[in-house]
N, C-alpha and C positions, 0 to 999 in steps of 0.2 A: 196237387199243386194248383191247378186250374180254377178250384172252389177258392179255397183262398184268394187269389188274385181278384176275386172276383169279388166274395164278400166284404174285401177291403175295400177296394174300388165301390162298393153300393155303401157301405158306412161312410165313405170319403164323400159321396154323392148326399146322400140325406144329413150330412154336417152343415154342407152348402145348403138344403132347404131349410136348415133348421135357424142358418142366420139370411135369408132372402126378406122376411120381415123388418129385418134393420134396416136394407137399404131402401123398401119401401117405402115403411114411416120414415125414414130419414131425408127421403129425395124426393117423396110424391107428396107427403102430407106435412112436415115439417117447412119444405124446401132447404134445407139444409145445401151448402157447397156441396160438391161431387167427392173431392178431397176426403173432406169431414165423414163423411156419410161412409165410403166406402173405408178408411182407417180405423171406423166404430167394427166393421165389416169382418177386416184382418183381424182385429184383436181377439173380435168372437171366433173366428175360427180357432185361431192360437190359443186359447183358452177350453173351448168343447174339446179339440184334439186332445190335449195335456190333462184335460182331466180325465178324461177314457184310458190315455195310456197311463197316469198315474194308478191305476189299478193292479198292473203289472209290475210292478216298481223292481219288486227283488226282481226280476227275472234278466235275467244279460240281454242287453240289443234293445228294451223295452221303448225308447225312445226314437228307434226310428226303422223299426222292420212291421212287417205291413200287419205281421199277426196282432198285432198288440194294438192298434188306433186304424182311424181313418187313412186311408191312402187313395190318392187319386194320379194313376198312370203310375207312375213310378216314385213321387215322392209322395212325404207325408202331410197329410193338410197341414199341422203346423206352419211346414217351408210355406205352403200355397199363402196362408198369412201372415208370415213375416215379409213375402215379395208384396203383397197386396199392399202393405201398410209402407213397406219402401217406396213404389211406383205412386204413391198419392202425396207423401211429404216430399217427396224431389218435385210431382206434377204443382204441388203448392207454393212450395219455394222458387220454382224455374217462372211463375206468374208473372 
């Protein structure tokens, strides 16, 4: 059980290095808003996750147990990009 939690947590972990290049070209080299940049962010996650666990599709739970995609602590990077992408349109609209 330990392996698992663990693997998941390290796949949930290299999803985030795998979109760290957005926010760089987006905020260092672009200058892009903060907003902009990190919602490009969210979506990449939400996307890399959904397509890993699309893999699993027939299988029950496929969508949000840790065997199946990236997970980091306890949720599924999905959630971590859907809150990502919430916290920068509310940060944008509240301006």
């Amino acid at each position: 059980m330990i392996i698992l939690l663990i693997r998941g947590n390290i796949l949930g972990l290299l999803m985030f290095v795998a979109v760290s290049p957005i926010a760089l070209i987006g905020g260092f080299l672009l200058k892009l808003a903060d907003p902009i940049t990190m919602c490009c962010v969210g979506v990449a996650l939400v996307a890399i996750d959904l397509l890993v666990r699309f893999r699993s599709r027939p299988s029950k739970g496929w969508l949000t147990q840790r065997e199946f995609g990236g997970t980091l602590f306890f949720l599924p990077v999905w959630a971590f990009g859907i809150v990502v992408v919430c916290l920068n349109i509310a940060k944008a609209l509240l301006r």
